[in-house]
C-alpha positions in Angstrom: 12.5 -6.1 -18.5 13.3 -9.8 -18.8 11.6 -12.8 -17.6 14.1 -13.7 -15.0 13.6 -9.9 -13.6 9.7 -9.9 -14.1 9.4 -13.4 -11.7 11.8 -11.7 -9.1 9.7 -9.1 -9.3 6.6 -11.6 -9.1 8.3 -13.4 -6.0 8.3 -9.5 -4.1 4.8 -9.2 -4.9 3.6 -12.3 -3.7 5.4 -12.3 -0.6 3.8 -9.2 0.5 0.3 -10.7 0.0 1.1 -13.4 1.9 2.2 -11.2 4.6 -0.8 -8.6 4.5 -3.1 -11.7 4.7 -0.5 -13.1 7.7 -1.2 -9.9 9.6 -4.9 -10.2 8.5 -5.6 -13.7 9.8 -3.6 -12.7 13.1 -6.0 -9.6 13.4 -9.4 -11.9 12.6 -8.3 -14.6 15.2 -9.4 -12.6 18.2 -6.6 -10.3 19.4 -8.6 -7.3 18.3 -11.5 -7.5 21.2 -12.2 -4.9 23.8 -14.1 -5.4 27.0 -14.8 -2.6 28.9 -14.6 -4.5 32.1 -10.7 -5.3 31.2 -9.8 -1.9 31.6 -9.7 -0.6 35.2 -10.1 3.5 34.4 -11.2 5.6 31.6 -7.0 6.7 30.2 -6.3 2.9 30.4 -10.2 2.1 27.8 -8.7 5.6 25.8 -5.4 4.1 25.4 -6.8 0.5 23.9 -9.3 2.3 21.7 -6.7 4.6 20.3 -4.2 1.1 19.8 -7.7 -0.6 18.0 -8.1 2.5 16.1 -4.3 2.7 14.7 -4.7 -0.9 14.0 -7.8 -0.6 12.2 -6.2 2.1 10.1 -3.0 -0.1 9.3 -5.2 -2.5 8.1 -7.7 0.3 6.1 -3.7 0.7 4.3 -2.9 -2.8 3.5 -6.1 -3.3 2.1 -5.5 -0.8 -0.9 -2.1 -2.2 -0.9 -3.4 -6.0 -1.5 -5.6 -4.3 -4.2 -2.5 -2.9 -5.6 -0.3 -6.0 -5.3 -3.0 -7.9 -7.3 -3.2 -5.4 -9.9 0.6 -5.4 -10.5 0.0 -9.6 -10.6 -2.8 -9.4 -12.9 0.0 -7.0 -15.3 2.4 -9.5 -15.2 0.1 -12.3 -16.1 -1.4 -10.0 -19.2 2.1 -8.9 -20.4 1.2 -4.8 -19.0 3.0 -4.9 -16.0 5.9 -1.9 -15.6 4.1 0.2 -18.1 3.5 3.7 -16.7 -0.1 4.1 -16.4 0.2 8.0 -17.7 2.3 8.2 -20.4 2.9 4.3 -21.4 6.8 4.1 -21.4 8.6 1.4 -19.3 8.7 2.0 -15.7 12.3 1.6 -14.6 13.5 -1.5 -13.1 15.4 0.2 -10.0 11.9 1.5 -9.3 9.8 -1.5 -9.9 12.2 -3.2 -6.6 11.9 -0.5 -4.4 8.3 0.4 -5.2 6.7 -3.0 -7.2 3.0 -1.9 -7.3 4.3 1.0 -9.1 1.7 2.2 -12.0 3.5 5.4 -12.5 7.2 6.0 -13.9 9.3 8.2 -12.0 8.9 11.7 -14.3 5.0 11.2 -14.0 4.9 10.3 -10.1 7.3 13.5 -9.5 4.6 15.5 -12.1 1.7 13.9 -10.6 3.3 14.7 -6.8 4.0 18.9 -7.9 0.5 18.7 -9.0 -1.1 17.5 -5.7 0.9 19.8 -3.6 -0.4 23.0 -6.2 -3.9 21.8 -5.3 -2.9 21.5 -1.9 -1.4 24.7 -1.4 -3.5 27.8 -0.1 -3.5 30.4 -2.3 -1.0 33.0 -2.0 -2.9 35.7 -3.1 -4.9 36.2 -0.1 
């Protein structure tokens, strides 16, 4: 990977930061507030604590993403970054764009991914 692909790459990352800590500051400055009193019957309260749940789960998810973006960043600054995490050859490009905080090249996410669903799997034998 060049340098000119490596700061395109860079760009991607940052932006997403700044966009998870967008969504963040939107979420601290108030709009995330329930008041019992607001809510006239019991479906409308369920309804608003189900939305305030969803949110605080989208927000549980770009956490780990952040602490994956500024992982990928700190690779990049340290000369690691596109490496696959498992077996140390170069991620491919085409995967670092559609997936940047990838740690994994494509043959060892697909391995690790048949593993998981193994595990997953109840066993057949009964």
């Amino acid at each position: 990977m060049n340098k000119r692909e490596k700061q395109k790459l860079r760009e991607i990352l940052l932006l997403q930061k700044q966009q998870i800590l967008d969504n963040a500051s939107k979420t601290l400055g108030g709009g995330v507030y329930l008041d019992p009193n607001d809510f006239p019957d019991e479906v409308d309260q369920a309804t608003s604590e189900s939305a305030l749940a969803f949110t605080g789960r989208l927000r549980e998810r770009e956490a780990t993403l952040l602490g994956k973006i500024e992982m990928a960043l700190e690779k990049i600054e340290d000369g690691t970054y596109g490496i696959c995490g498992s077996c140390g050859e170069k991620i491919g490009l085409k995967r670092l764009e559609a997936r940047p905080v990838a740690e994994l090249c494509i043959d060892c996410k697909t391995e690790q991914e048949r593993t998981e669903r193994k595990v997953a799997e109840p066993d057949s034998d009964g």
